[in-house]
C-alpha positions as CSV (number, residue, x, y, z in Angstrom):
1,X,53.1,8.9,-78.3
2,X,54.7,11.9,-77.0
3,X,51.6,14.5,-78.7
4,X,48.5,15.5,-77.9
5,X,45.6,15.7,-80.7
6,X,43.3,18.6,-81.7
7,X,40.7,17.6,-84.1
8,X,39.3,20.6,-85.6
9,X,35.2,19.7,-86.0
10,X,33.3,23.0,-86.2
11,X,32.9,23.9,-89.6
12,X,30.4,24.2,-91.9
13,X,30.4,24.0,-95.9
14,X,27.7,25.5,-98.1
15,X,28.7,22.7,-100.8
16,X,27.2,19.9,-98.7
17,X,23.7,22.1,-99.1
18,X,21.1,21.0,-96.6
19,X,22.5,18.0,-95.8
20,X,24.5,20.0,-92.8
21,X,21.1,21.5,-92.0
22,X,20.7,18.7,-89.6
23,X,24.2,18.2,-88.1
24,X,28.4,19.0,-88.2
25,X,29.9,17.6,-91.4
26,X,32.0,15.8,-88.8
27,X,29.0,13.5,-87.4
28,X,27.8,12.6,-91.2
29,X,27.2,9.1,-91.5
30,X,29.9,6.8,-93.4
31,X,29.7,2.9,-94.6
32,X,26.2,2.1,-92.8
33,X,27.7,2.6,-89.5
34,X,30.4,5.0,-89.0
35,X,30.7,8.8,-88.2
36,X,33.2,10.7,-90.5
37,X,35.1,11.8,-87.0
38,X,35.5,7.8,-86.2
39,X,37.7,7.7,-89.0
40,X,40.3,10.6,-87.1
41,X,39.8,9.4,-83.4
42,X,40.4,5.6,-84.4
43,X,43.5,7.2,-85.9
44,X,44.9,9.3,-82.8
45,X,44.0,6.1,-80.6
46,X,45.7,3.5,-82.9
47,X,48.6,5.6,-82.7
48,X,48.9,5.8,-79.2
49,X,47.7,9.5,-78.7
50,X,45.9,9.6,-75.3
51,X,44.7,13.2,-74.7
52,X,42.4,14.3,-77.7
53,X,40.5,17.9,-77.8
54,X,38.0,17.8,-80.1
55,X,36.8,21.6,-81.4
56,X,33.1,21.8,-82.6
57,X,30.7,24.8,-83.3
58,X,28.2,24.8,-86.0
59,X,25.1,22.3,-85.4
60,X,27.3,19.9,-82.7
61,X,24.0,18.5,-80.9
62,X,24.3,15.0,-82.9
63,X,28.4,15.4,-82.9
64,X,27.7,15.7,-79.0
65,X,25.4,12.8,-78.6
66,X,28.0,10.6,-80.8
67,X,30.6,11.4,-78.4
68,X,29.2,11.0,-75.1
69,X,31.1,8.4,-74.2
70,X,34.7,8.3,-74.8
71,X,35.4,4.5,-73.5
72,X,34.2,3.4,-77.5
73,X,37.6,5.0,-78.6
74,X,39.8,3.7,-75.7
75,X,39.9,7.4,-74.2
76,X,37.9,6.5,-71.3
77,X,41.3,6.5,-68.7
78,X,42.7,8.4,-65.6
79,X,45.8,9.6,-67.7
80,X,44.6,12.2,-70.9
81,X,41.5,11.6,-72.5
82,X,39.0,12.8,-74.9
83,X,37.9,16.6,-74.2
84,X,34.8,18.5,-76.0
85,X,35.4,22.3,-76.5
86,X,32.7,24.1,-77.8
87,X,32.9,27.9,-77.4
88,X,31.8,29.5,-74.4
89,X,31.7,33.1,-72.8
90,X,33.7,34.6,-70.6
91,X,34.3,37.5,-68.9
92,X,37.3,38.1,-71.6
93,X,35.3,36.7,-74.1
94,X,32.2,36.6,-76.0
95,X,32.8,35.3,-79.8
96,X,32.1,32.2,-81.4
97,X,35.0,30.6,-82.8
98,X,35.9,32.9,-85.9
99,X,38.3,30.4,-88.0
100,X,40.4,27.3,-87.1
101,X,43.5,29.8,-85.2
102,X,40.7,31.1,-83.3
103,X,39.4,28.0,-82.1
104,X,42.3,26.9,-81.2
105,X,43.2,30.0,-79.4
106,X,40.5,30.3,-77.3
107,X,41.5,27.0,-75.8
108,X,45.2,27.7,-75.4
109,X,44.9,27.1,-71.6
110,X,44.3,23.2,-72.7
111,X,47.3,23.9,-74.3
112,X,49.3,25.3,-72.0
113,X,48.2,23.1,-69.4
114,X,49.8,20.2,-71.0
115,X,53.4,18.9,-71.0
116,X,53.1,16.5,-74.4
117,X,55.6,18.0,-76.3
118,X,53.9,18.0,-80.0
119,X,50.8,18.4,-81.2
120,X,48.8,16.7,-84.0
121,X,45.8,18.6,-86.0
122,X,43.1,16.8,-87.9
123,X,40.2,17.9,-89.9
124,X,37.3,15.6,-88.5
125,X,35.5,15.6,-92.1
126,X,38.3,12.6,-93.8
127,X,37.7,9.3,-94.4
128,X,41.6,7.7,-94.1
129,X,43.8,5.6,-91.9
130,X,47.0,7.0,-90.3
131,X,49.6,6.3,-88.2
132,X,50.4,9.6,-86.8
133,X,53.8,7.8,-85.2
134,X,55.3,7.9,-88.7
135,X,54.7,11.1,-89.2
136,X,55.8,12.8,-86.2
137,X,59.1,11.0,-86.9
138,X,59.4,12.3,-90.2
139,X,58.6,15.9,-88.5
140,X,61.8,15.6,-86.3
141,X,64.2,13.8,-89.1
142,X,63.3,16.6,-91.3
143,X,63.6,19.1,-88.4
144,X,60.8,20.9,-89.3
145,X,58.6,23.4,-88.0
146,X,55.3,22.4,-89.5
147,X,54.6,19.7,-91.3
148,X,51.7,19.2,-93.7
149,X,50.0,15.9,-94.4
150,X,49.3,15.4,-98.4
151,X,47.3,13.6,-100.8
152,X,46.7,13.4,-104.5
153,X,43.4,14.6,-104.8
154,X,40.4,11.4,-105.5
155,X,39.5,11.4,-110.0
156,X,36.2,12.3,-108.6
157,X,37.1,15.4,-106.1
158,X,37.2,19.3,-107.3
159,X,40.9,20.2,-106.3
160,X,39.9,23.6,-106.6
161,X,38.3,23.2,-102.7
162,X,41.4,22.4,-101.3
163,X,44.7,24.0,-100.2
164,X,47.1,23.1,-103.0
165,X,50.8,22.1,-102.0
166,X,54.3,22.3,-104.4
167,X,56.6,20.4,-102.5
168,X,61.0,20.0,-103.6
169,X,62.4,16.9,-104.0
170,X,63.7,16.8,-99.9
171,X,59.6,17.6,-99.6
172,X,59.9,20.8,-98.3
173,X,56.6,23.3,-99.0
174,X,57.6,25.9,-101.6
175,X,54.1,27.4,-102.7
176,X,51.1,26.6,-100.7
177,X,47.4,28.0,-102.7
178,X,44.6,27.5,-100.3
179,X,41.7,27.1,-102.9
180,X,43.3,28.2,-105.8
181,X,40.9,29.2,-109.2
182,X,44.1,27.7,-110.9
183,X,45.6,24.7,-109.7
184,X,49.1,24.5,-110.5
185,X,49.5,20.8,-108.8
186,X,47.5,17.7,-108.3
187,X,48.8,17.6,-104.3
188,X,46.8,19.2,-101.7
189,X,46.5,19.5,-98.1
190,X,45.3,16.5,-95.8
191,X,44.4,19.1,-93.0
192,X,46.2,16.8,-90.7
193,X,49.7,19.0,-89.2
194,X,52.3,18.2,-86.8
195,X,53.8,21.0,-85.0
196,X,56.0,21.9,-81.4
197,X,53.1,22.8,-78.7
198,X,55.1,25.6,-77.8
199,X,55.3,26.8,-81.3
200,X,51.6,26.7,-81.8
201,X,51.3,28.5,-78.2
202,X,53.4,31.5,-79.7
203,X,51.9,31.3,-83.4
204,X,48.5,31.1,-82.1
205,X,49.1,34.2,-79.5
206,X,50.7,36.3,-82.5
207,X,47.8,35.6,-84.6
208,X,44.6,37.1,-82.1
209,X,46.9,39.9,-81.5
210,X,47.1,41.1,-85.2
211,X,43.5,40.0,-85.4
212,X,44.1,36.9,-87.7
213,X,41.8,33.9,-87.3
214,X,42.6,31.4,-89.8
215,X,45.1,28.6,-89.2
216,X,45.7,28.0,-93.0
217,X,46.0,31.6,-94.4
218,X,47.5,33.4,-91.1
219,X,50.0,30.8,-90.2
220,X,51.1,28.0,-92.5
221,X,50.8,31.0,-95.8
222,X,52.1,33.7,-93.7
223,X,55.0,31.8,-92.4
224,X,55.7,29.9,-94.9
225,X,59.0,31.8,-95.8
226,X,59.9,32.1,-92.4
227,X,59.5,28.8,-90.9
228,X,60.5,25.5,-91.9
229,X,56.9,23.9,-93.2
230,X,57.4,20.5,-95.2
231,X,54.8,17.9,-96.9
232,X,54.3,14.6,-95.7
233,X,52.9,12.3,-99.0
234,X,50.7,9.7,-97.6
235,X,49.9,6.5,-99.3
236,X,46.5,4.6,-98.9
237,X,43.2,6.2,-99.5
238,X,42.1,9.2,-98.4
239,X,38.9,11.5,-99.2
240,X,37.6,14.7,-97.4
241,X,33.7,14.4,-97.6
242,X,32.8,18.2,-97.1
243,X,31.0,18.3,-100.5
244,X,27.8,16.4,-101.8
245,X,29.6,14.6,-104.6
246,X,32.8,13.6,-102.4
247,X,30.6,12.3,-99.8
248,X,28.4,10.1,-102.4
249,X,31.6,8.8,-103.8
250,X,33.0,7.7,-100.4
251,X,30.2,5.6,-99.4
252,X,29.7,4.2,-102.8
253,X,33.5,3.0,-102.3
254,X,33.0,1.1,-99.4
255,X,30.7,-0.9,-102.1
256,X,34.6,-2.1,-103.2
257,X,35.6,-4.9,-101.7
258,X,39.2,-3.8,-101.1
259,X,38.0,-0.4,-99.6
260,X,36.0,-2.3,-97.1
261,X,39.0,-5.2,-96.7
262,X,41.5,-2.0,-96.1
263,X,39.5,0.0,-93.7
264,X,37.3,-2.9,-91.7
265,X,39.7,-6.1,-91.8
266,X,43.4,-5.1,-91.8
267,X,44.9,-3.6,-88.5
268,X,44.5,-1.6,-87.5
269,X,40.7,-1.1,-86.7
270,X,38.4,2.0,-87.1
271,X,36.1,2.1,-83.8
272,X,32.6,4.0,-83.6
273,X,30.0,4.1,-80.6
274,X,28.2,0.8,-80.6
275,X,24.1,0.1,-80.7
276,X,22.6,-2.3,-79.6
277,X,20.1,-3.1,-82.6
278,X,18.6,-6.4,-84.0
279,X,20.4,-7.6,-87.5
280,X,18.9,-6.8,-90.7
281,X,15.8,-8.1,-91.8
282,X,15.1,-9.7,-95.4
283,X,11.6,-10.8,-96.1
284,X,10.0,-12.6,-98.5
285,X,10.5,-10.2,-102.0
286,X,13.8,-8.7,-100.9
287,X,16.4,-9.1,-103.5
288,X,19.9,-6.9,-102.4
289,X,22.9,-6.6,-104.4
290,X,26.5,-5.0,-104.0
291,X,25.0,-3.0,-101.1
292,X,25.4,-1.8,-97.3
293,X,23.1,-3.0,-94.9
294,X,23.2,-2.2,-92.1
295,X,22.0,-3.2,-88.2
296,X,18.1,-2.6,-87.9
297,X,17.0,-2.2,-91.1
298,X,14.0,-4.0,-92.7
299,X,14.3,-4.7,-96.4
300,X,11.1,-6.0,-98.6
301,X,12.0,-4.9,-102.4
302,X,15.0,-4.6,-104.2
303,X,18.1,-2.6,-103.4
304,X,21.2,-2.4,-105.5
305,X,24.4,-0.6,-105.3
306,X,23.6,1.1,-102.1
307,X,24.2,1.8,-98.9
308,X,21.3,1.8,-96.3
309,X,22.4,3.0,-92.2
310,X,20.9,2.2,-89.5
311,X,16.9,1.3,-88.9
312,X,15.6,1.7,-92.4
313,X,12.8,0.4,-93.7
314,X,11.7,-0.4,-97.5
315,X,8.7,-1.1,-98.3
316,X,7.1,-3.6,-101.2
317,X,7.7,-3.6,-105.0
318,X,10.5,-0.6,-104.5
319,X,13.8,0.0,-106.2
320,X,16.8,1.4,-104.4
321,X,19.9,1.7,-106.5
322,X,23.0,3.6,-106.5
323,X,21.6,5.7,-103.7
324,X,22.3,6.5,-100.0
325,X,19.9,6.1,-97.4
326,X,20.7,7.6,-93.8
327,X,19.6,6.6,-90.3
328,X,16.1,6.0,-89.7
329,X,14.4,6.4,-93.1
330,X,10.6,5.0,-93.8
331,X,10.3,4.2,-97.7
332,X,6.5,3.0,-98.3
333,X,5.9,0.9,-101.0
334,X,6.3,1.3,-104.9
335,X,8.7,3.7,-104.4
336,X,11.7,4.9,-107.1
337,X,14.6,6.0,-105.6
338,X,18.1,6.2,-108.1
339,X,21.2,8.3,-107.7
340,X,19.9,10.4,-104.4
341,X,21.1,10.3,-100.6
342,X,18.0,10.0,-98.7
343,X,17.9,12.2,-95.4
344,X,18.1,11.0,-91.9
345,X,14.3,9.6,-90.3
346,X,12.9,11.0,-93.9
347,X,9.4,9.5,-95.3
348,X,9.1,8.7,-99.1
349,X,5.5,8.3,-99.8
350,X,4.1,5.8,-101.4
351,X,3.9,5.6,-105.1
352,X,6.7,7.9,-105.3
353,X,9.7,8.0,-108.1
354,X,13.1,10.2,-107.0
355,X,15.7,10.4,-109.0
356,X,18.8,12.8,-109.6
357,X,19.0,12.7,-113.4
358,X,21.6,15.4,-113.1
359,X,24.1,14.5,-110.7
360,X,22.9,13.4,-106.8
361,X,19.6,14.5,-105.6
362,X,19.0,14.7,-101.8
363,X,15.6,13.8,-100.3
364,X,14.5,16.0,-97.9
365,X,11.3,17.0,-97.7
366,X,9.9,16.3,-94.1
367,X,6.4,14.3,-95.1
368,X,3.9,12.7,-92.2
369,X,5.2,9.4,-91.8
370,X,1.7,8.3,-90.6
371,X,0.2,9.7,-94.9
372,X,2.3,6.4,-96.0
C-alpha cells in the first residue's frame, strides 16, 4: 500500500477513572487476550501498510513492553517497520507532546524522511476491522484532501464524547462538532484519517507556528471550509473504548458469538504478542458459562457472563458474573463479584461480596495477596 501509518497512542481520558492509573488506554486489555492497539496494527498490516509510527506519552511502560517486538505484527522486515516515538528533548525542544498536531509535529522528520505518498492516522483506543486499501481509494475517487473515517455511534456509547460529523449526499463533511453538548447527528468520527504526506507536512508546520496543537480542532475544524474534507461510512462493528462503560460493553460483546466469529474466525485475522502459558484449568466445582477464559487461569467456582485474561485465579464457592477480570487477578474463596472490572494482579479477599449496583464498579484496592 502506497501509505505509511501513524497510530496516535498517547492520550489519556479522565472517564476511564483509575483504570488508566496503571497504563495507556491503548494497551487495555480486550477479549481475554488482546491489546486495544492490536486491533489498529492488525489493521495497517492486513492492509499491506509496512512502515507504522506509533505515538505514545501518558503511562506507555506496559504499551512499551507490549510492543517490544514487532515480528508479532509482521513488521519485523528490512523494508519500513514499526517505530515507537515517545517525546524526547532536544536542544530545540523540551515539551511533552501538547495535543495530537503536536505529536505529530515533533516527529515530522519521520515524515519527511519518507517517500510513501499518503498517510493513514488511527486512534489506538478502537476495537474494529479495516481495510485501509478501500479507503485510500475512496480518498483519491473523491479527490479529497482529508478524509474522515465514520461510524454510527454503539446504543450503549455517549455520542456527546465524540467529534460529530454531517456529511451531503456525495459524503462530503459540511459541519464537523468535536464533542458537541448538542448532537445534531448520530455519525461521529472514527479517528482514523487519510491524507497527502505533503499535506500534513505543510498543515502540521502552519499549525506549531500559530501555536495550535490539536489535530481535530486546528486542522480538520479550521480547514474545513478551505479544504476538501469528506466522510468515509464504514460498515461492521466499531467501538472506541476510552470510557468505563464503552470498555465493559466491548468485552461483554465478544460474549456474542458473531462478534467473536467476525473478529477471531473470518479473514482477515487480528494478531497480538504471543505467551507462552499452560491452558486453563477447571477443577472439580468449576461450573463456567457464556464466558472468556483465557490461557493460564485456574477456575474452582462458578463464573458466568464474563470475561477472565490471562493467569487468574478463582478460588472455591465464588460467583463471577457479568464482570471483567484483568491479567493476573487472585480471588480467594467465597467471594461476590457482579457487574465490576476487576484490576490487573488485584487480591479480593476472602469472604468478600463486590458488586456495582449502580452501573460498573472497578476493584482496585491493592490488598496483601499473602492476607487471603
Amino acid at each position: 500500500m502506497k501509505a505509511l501509518g501513524i497510530i496516535l497512542a498517547g492520550g489519556n481520558s479522565s472517564r476511564m477513572q483509575n483504570l488508566s492509573d496503571k497504563r495507556a488506554i491503548s494497551a487495555m486489555p480486550i477479549a481475554g487476550s488482546y491489546r486495544s492497539v492490536d486491533f489498529t496494527l492488525s489493521n495497517m498490516t492486513n492492509s499491506h501498510i509496512q512502515t507504522v509510527a506509533i505515538l505514545s506519552q501518558y503511562n506507555a511502560r506496559s504499551l512499551n513492553e507490549h510492543l517490544n517486538s514487532s515480528k508479532w505484527w509482521n513488521f519485523g522486515r528490512k523494508q519500513g517497520g514499526m517505530f515507537l516515538f515517545t517525546p524526547t528533548v532536544t536542544a530545540d525542544n523540551s515539551w511533552w507532546y501538547r495535543g495530537t498536531a503536536d505529536a505529530m509535529w515533533q516527529n515530522i522528520d519521520f515524515l519527511k524522511r519518507r517517500h510513501e505518498p499518503y498517510v493513514v492516522i488511527a486512534s489506538g483506543d478502537c476495537v474494529y476491522k479495516m481495510d485501509f486499501n478501500a479507503v485510500l481509494e475512496y480518498h483519491i475517487q473523491k479527490q479529497s484532501n482529508i478524509t474522515v473515517v465514520c461510524a454510527k455511534v454503539p446504543s450503549y456509547d455517549d455520542i456527546n464524547r465524540f467529534g460529530v460529523v454531517k456529511l451531503d449526499s456525495d459524503g462530503q463533511v459540511l459541519e464537523f462538532e468535536e464533542k458537541p453538548m448538542m448532537a445534531h447527528s448520530n455519525i461521529v468520527s472514527t479517528g482514523v484519517y487519510i491524507i497527502r504526506r505533503r499535506t500534513l507536512i505543510e498543515l502540521l508546520e502552519q499549525c506549531n507556528k500559530e501555536g495550535r496543537y490539536n489535530f481535530v480542532t486546528d486542522i480538520l475544524i479550521r480547514y474545513k471550509g478551505m479544504k476538501k474534507i469528506y466522510g468515509y461510512m464504514m460498515d461492521g462493528y466499531w467501538s472506541n473504548i476510552a470510557s468505563v462503560e464503552s470498555y465493559y460493553h466491548t468485552n461483554m460483546d465478544f460474549l456474542k458469538k458473531e462478534v467473536r466469529d467476525y473478529f477471531f474466525y473470518t479473514e482477515p485475522k487480528i494478531y497480538s504478542k504471543a505467551q507462552d502459558l499452560a491452558p486453563a484449568k477447571y477443577n472439580s466445582g468449576a461450573n463456567v458459562t457464556n464466558s472468556l477464559v483465557a490461557s493460564g487461569c485456574i477456575i474452582n467456582s462458578q463464573v458466568e457472563n464474563s470475561v477472565l485474561f490471562k493467569k487468574v485465579f478463582v478460588g472455591n464457592n465464588c460467583t463471577i458474573k457479568n464482570s471483567i477480570i484483568l491479567n493476573g487477578a487472585y480471588i480467594g474463596d467465597n467471594v461476590y463479584v457482579e457487574n465490576c472490572i476487576v484490576e490487573s494482579n488485584e487480591t479480593l479477599l476472602s469472604n468478600t461480596s463486590y458488586i456495582g449496583k449502580n452501573g460498573i464498579k472497578i476493584v482496585a484496592e491493592n490488598n496483601n495477596r499473602f492476607g487471603v
